[in-house]
C-alpha positions in Angstrom: 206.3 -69.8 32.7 204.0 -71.3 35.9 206.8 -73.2 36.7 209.1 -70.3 37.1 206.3 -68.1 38.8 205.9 -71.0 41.4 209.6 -71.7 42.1 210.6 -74.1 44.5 211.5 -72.2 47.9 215.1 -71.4 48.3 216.6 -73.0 51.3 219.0 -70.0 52.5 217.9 -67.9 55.9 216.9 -64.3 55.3 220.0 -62.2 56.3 217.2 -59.3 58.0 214.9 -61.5 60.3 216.9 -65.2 60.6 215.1 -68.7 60.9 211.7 -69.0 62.2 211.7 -69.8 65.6 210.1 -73.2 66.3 209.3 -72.5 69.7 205.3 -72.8 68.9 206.1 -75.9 66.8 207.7 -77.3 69.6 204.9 -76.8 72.4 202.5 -77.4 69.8 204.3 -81.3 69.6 204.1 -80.9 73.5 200.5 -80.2 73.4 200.1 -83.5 71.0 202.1 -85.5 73.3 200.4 -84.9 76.3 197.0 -85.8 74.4 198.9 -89.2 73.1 199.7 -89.6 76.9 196.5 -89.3 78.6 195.2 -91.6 75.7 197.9 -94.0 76.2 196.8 -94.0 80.1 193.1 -94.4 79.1 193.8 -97.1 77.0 196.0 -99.0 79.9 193.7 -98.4 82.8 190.2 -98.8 81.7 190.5 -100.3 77.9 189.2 -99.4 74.6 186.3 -96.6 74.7 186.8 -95.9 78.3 185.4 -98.5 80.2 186.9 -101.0 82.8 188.0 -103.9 81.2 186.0 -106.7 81.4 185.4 -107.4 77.5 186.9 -109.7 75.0 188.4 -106.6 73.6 190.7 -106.5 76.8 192.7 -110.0 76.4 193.9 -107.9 73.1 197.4 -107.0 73.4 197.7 -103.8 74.8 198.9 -102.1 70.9 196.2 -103.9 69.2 194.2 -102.2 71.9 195.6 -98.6 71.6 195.5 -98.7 67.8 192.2 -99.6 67.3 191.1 -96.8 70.2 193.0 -94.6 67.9 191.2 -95.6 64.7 188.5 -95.2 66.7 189.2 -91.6 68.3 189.8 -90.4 64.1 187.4 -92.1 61.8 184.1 -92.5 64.2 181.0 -90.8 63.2 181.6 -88.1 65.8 185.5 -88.1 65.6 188.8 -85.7 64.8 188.5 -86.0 60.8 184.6 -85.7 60.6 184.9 -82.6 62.9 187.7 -81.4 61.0 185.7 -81.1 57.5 183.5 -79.3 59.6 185.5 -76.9 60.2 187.3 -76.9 56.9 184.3 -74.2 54.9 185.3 -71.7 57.8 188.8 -72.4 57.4 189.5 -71.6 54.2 187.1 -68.6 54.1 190.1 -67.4 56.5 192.5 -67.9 54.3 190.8 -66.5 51.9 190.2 -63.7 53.6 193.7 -63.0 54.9 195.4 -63.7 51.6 193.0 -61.3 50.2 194.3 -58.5 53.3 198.0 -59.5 52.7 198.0 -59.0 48.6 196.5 -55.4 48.5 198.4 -54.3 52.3 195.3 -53.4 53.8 196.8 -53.7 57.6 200.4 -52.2 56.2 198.2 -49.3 55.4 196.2 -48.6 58.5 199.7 -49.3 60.7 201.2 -46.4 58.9 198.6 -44.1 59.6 198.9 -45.2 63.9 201.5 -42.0 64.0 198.9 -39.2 63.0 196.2 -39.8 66.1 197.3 -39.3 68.8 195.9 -41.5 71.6 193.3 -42.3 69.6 195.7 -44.0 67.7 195.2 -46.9 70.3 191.7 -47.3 69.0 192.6 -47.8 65.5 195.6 -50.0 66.6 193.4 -52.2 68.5 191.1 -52.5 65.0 194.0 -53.1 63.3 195.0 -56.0 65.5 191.6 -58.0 65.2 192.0 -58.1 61.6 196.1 -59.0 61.1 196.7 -62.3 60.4 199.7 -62.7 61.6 200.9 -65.3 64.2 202.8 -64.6 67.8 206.0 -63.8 66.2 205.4 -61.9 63.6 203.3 -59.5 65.8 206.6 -59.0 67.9 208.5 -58.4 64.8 205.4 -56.4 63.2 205.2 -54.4 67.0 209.0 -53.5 66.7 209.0 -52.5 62.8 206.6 -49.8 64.1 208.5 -48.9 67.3 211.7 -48.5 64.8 209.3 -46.1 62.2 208.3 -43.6 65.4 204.9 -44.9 66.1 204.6 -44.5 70.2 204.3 -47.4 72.7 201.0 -47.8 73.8 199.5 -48.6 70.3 202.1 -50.7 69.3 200.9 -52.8 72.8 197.2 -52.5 71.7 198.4 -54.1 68.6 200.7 -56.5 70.4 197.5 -57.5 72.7 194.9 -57.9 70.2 196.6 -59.9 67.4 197.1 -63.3 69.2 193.3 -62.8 69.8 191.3 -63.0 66.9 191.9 -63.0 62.9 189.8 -63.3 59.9 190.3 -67.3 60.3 189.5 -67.6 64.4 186.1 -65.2 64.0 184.8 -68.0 61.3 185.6 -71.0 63.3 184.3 -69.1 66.2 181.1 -68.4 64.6 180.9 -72.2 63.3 182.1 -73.7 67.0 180.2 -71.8 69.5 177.6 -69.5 67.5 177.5 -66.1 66.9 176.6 -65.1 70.1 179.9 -66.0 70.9 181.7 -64.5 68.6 180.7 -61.2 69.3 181.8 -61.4 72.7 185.6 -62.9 71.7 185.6 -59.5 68.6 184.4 -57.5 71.8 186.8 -58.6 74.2 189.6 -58.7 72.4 188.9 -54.8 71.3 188.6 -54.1 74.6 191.8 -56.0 75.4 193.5 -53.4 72.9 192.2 -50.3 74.1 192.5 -51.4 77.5 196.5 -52.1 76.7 196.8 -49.0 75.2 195.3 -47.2 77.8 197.6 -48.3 80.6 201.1 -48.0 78.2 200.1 -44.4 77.0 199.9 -43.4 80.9 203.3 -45.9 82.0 205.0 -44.4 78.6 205.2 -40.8 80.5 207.3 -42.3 83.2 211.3 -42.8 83.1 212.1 -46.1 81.7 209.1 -46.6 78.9 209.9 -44.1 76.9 211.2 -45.2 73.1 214.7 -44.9 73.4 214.7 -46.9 77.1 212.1 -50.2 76.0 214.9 -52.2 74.1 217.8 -54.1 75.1 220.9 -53.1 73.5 222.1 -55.2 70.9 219.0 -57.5 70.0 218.4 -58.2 66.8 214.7 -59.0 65.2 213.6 -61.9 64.2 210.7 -63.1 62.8 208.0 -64.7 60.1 206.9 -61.8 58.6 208.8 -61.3 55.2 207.6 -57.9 53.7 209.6 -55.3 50.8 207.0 -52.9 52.4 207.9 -53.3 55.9 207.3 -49.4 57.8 210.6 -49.4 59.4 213.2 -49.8 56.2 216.1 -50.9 58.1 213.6 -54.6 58.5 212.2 -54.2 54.7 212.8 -57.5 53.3 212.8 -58.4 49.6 213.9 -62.1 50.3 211.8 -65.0 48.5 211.4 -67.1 52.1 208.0 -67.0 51.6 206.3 -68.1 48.9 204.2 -65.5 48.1 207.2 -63.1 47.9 208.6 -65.3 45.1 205.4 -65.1 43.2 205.1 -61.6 43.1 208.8 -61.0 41.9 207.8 -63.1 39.0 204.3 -61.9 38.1 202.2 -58.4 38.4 198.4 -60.9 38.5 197.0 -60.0 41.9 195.0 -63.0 41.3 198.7 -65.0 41.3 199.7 -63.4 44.0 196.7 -63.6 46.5 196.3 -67.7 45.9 199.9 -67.6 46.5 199.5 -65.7 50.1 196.6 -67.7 50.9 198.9 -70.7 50.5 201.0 -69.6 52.6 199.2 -69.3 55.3 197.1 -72.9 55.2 200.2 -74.4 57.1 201.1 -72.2 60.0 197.2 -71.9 60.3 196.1 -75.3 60.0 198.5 -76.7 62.3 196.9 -75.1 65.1 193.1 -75.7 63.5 194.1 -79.3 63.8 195.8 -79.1 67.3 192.6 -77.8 68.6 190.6 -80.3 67.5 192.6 -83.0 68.7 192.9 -81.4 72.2 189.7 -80.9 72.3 188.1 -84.2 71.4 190.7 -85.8 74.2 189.4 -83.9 76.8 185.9 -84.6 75.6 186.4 -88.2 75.6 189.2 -89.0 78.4 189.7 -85.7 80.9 187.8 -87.0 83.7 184.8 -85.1 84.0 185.0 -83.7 87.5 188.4 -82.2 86.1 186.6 -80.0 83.4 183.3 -79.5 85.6 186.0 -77.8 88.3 187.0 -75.3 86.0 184.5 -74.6 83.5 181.0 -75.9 85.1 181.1 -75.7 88.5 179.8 -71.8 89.4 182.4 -70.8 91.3 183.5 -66.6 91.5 187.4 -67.9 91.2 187.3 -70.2 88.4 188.1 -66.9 86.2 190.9 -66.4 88.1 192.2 -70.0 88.4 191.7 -70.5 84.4 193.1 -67.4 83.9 196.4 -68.3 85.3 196.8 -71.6 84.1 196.5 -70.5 81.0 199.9 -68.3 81.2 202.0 -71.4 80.9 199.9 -73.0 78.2 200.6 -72.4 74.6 196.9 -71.4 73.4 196.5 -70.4 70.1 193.5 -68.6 69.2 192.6 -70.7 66.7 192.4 -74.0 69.0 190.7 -72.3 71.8 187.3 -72.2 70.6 187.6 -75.8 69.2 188.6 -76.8 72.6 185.4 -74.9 74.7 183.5 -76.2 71.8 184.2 -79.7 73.1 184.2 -78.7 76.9 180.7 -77.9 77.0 180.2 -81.4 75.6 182.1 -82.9 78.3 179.7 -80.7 80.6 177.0 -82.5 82.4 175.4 -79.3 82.7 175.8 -75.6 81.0 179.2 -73.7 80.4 180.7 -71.2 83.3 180.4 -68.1 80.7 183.3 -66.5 82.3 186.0 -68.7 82.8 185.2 -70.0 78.9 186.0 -66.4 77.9 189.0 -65.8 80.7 190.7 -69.1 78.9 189.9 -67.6 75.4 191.8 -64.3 76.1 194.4 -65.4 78.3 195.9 -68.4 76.6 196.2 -66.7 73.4 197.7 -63.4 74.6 200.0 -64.8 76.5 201.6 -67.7 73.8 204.6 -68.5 74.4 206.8 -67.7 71.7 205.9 -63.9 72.2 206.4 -64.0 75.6 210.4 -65.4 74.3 210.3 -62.7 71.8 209.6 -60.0 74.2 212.0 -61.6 77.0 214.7 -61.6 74.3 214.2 -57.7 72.8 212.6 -55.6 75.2 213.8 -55.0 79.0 212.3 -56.6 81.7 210.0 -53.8 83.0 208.1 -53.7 79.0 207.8 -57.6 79.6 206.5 -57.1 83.1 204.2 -54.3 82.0 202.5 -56.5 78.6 202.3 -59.5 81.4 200.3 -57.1 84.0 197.9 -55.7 81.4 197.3 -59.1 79.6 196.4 -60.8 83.5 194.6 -57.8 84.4 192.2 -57.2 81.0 191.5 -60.7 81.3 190.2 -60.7 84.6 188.5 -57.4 84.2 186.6 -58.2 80.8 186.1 -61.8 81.8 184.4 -60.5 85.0 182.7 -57.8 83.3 181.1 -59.9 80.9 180.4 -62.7 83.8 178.5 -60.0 86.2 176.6 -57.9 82.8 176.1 -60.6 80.4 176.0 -64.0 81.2 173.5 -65.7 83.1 174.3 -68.9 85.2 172.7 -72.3 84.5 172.4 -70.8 81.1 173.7 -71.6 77.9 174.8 -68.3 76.3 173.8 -68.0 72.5 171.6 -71.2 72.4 169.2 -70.9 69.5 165.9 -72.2 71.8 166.8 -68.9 73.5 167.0 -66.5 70.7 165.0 -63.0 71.3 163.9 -64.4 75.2 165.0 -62.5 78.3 162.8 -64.4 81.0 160.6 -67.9 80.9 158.0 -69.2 83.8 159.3 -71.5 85.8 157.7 -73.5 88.8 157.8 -77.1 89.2 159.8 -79.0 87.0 161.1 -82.8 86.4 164.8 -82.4 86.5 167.3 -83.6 83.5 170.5 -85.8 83.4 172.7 -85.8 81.1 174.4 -89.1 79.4 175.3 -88.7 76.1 178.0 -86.2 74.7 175.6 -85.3 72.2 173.0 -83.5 74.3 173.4 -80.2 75.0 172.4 -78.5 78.5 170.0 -75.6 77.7 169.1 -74.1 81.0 169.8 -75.7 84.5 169.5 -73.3 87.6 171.3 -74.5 90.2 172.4 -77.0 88.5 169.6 -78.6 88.0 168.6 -79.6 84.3 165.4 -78.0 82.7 166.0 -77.7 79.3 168.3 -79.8 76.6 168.9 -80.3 73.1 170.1 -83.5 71.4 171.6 -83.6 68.3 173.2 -86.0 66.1 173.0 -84.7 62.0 176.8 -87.3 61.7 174.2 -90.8 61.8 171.2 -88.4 60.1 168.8 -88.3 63.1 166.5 -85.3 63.4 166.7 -83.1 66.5 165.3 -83.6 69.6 164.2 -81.1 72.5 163.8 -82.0 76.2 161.1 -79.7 78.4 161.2 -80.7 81.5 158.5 -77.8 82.7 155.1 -78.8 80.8 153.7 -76.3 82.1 155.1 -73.5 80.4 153.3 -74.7 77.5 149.7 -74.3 78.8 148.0 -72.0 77.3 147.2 -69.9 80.5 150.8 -69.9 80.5 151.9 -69.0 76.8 151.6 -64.8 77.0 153.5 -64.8 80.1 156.9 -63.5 79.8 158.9 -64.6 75.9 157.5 -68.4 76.3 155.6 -68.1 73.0 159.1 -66.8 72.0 160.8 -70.0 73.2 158.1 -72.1 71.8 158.7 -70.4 68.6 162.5 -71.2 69.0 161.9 -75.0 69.9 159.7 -75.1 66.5 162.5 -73.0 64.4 165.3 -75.4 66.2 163.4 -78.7 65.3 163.0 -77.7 61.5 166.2 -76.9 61.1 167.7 -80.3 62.5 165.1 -81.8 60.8 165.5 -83.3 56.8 162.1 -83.7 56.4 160.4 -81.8 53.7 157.6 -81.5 56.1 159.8 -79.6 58.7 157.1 -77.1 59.3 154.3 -79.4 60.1 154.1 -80.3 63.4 151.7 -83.0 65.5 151.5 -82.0 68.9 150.3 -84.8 70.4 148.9 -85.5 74.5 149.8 -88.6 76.1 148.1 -88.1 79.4 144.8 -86.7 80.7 143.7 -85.2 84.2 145.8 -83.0 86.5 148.9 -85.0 85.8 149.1 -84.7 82.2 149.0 -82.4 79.2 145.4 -82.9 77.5 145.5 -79.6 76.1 149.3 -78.2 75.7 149.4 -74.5 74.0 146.5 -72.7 73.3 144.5 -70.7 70.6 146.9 -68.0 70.8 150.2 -69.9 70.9 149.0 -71.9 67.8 147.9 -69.0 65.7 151.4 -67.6 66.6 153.2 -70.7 65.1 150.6 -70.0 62.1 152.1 -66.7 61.5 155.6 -68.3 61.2 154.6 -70.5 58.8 153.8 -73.8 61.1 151.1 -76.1 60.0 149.9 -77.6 63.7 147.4 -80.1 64.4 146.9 -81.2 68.0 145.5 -84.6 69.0 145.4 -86.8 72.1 144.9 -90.4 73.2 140.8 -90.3 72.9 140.9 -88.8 69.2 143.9 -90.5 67.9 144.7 -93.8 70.3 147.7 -95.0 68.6 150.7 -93.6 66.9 151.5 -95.3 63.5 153.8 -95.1 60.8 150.7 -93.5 59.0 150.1 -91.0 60.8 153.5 -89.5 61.6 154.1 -89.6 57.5 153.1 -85.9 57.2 154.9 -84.4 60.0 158.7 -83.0 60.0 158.1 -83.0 64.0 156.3 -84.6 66.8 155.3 -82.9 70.2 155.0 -85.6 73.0 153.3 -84.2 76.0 153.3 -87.4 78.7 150.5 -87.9 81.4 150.9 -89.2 85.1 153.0 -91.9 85.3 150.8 -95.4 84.8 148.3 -93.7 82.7 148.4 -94.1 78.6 152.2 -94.4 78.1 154.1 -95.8 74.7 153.8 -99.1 74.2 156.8 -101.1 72.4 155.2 -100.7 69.1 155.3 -96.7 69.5 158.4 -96.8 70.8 159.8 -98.3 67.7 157.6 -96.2 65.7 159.6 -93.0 67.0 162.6 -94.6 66.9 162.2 -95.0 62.8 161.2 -91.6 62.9 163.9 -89.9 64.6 166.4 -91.7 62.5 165.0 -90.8 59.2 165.7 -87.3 60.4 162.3 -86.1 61.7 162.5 -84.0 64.9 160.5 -84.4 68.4 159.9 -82.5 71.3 159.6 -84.5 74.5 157.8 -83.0 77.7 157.4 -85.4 80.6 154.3 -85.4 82.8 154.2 -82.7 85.9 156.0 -83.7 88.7 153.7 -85.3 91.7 154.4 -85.9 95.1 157.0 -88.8 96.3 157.8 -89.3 92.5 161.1 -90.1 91.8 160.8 -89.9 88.0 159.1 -90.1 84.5 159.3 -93.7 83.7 157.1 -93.6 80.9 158.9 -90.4 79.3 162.2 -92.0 80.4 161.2 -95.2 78.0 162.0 -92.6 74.8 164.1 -89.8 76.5 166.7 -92.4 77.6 167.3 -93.3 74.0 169.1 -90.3 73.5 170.7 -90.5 76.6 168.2 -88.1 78.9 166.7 -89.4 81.6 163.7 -87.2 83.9 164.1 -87.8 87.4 163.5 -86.2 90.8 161.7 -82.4 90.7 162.6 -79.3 91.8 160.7 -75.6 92.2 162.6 -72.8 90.9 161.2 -69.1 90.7 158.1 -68.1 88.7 160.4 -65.6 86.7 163.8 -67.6 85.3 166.0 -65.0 83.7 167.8 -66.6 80.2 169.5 -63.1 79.3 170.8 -60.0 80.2 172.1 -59.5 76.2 171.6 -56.0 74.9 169.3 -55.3 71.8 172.9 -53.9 70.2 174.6 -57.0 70.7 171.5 -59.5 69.8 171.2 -57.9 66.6 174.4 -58.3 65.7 174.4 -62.2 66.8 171.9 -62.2 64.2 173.6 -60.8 61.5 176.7 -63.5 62.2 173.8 -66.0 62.3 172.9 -64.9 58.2 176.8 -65.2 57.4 177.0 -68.8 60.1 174.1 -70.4 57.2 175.3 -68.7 54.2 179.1 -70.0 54.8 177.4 -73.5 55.8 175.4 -73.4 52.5 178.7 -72.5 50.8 
């Protein structure tokens, strides 16, 4: 009887919607190409791991040299597969989740309900849309079902706009690749995208030559993926057994049956584009030269929206791949993410993917095609620039943890931070200028590491001032959680230095009782009480606070240096603050001696404003982040 239930899939076409159309397949092999080219290139110019060739490794032959590059690129500590069963808990919760809306027709339901409200109909449309998981084609197909059954225009266009954007599957890899800050932004933006489409088409649809009977060409026929016996429009209601799921359900009335059969369905024409993304994204990461991404997505420039915005339009972009893909562009970053033309690349390659632009060229006249193309350009330009002017901040990265719950910090004089590993991530850097990083690296089991490159925000004079007890909170939060000690939330803050150049007393009475109240055990110690750090007496701490002194004054030694070493790669976490800057300094060398392990380096100073502002985000949409952040640990603990 199982057998029967799960036939084998007939091979003949469905006589209502034809073959798929392998357009996406085909640029999606594109996409892979080009990434095997660039690597190819790599490989030829510079050598293995991208670096001029003057190793053994380059009197190789030149396939010994590519394959092991490419066994490199997959099964590295940081590479494609280990990011990939990353990703693979969010994944399937999207399968999951959209098998679960496909078995009991919860977006067949809402569509046929579109007709009954009026132009408000384009609000629920655009809901609607941000929780179908259907790909391009079938929302072309799905868009001219409901044009057949007498829904108007412009929600069918909301719909049409907001599908390629976001599904049950993209808002969980959002939420695991860029945070939940993020991910309101992209369920945001892509509503807005809707009602913004609808809008426009519900004023155009009063004019000759958009109304119903005048959007089609004569004679084409639909096409599509989406095989449904409850299809709105009956003249494209399909009881064929192309799909799989179809064939279970003729066989069996167990919704259970049924919904592990459309989940199945789906992991294919999903994954394909999960696994795409990451495979684009770590090439760009490793081998897109740097000043190539820092152009578009770094450097702050008002037209990067619009120049990302239109080279997406070629591009086939799935949703799916598109936060993979930022995800690895802000690693590539020397410095913090342009906020804007991330979000301009997230909207506009999706919306405008290619094999519903060949849909809508093939069954709709030229002025509907011109009209989706005009609203998709323009809503992407307006929300990107929208959001760019009311939400993001430059030199800030947007939905960092160290930032949570903090609108402003003191500033002043600060060492300045470079950037040379992929794995540290720029916090803040005004200007361009580096202030505040992350490193983290849980694949070889190191604990976290933060770089403060503004000691004295840490004073205690300094700790009531604007949210920098906040912050400090955050750094202690940040540090526990990439920490695998069971001692995460006992901290030694200890001061290196002594005198006007160093940090003798960092925090204060207040800031410390603060860190109490959260559940922090502190002790604070300096050279004089505690000369030497041992082994011993890190034992009983999940972090370490190092606050340097002037350069030349009571530094690490080599035995300390290995002592924190050991400690950070059992998976204890540190913060490091270098010394204040002093006059004709051109660095920390002594803070440099650890930072540069994890490839920061202090160097240089610079003097921003007493007041830096980290966040414009409204209380609405911080609360929410932090409900996503709840589901973000519960799917991770999952």
């Amino acid at each position: 009887m199982a057998l029967k239930v799960f036939a084998v899939k007939p091979k003949e076409q469905c006589q209502v919607h034809g073959t798929h159309p392998r357009s996406g397949n085909g640029m999606l092999a594109a996409m892979a190409l080009a990434s095997l080219s660039l690597i190819v290139w790599h490989v030829w110019v510079y050598g293995t791991s991208g670096h001029p060739g003057t190793s053994d490794a380059r009197l190789d032959p030149f396939p010994v040299q590519l394959g092991n590059e490419l066994r490199d690129l997959f099964l590295n500590r940081h590479g494609i597969l280990s990011e990939l069963w990353e990703v693979l808990p969010y994944f399937l919760v999207g399968i999951f989740l959209a098998g679960y809306l496909r078995t009991y027709k919860v977006a067949v339901k809402l569509q046929a309900s579109l007709r009954k409200y009026g132009v408000l109909s384009v609000f629920l449309a655009s809901f609607v849309g941000i929780i179908t998981p259907l790909c391009a084609c079938g929302t072309v197909t799905t868009a001219m079902s409901l044009l057949f059954a007498g829904i108007p225009l412009a929600p069918v266009m909301s719909l049409m706009v907001t599908s390629p954007l976001l599904s049950p599957s993209t808002y969980l890899i959002t939420l695991n690749d860029l945070g939940p800050e993020w991910t309101v932004i992209r369920t945001i933006s892509a509503f807005s995208m809707g009602i913004f489409a609808g809008l426009v088409t519900h004023v155009m649809s009063k004019r000759a030559g958009f109304r119903k009977n005048e959007i089609f060409i004569e004679g084409a026929i639909v096409r599509g993926d989406f095989h449904d016996e409850d299809y709105p429009d009956e003249r494209l209601r399909c009881g064929c057994r192309r799909n799989f799921g179809n064939r279970v359900a003729v066989r069996t009335g167990n919704k259970f049956l049924i919904f592990l059969a459309k989940s199945s369905e789906m992991l294919w024409p999903v994954g394909k584009y999960v696994i795409v993304g990451v495979v684009v994204g770590a090439v760009v990461e490793r081998y897109m030269p740097k000043e190539w991404v820092y152009r578009f997505f770094g450097q702050k420039d008002a037209l990067n929206i619009v120049w990302v915005t239109l080279a997406s339009v070629p591009m086939f972009l799935h949703q799916i791949s598109a936060s993979s893909i930022i995800y690895h562009v802000k690693g590539a970053l020397d410095g913090t993410l342009d906020g804007g033309a991330a979000l301009a690349f997230m909207i506009g390659g999706p919306v405008t993917a290619v094999p519903t632009m060949v849909l809508f060229w093939t069954f709709f006249r030229k002025r509907v095609f011109f009209l989706y193309m005009s609203v998709c350009l323009a809503g992407t330009l307006l929300i990107a620039y929208t959001f760019q002017f009311l939400f993001f901040v430059p030199g800030v990265d947007l939905g960092n943890p160290l930032l949570k719950g903090v609108g402003t910090l003191s500033g002043g004089n600060s060492r300045i931070i470079r950037k040379h590993d992929p794995n540290v991530r720029m916090v803040i850097d005004p200007a361009g200028k580096g202030i505040v990083a992350t490193y983290a690296n849980d694949v070889d089991g190191r604990g976290g590491v933060v770089f403060d490159a503004t000691p004295g925000r840490f004073s205690g004079a300094m700790a009531d001032r604007y949210d920098n007890r906040q912050y400090i909170v955050n750094i202690a939060q940040w540090l526990e959680q990439n920490s695998s000690s069971p001692a995460g939330k006992s901290i030694l803050v200890y001061a290196l230095g002594g005198g006007s150049g160093g940090a003798s007393a960092p925090l204060g009475e207040k800031m410390l009782a603060e860190l109490g109240t959260q559940g922090f055990t502190v002790r604070t110690v300096d050279r004089k009480e505690v000369p030497l750090i041992t082994d011993r007496l890190l034992a009983d701490y999940g972090q370490v606070w190092l606050f340097f002194g002037s350069p030349g004054g009571n530094g690490l030694s080599d035995a300390e240096l290995k002592v924190l070493a050991g400690y950070n790669d059992n998976g204890r976490a540190t913060l490091i603050v270098p010394a204040n800057p002093q006059r004709g300094e051109d660095g920390d060398p002594e803070a440099n001696r650890l930072s540069s392990r994890y490839g920061v380096s202090f160097s240089g100073s610079v003097e921003s404003a007493d007041e830096l502002h980290v966040s414009t985000t409204s209380g609405l949409l911080g609360r929410t982040s932090v409900l996503l952040g709840s589901i973000l640990k519960i799917v991770r603990k999952a």
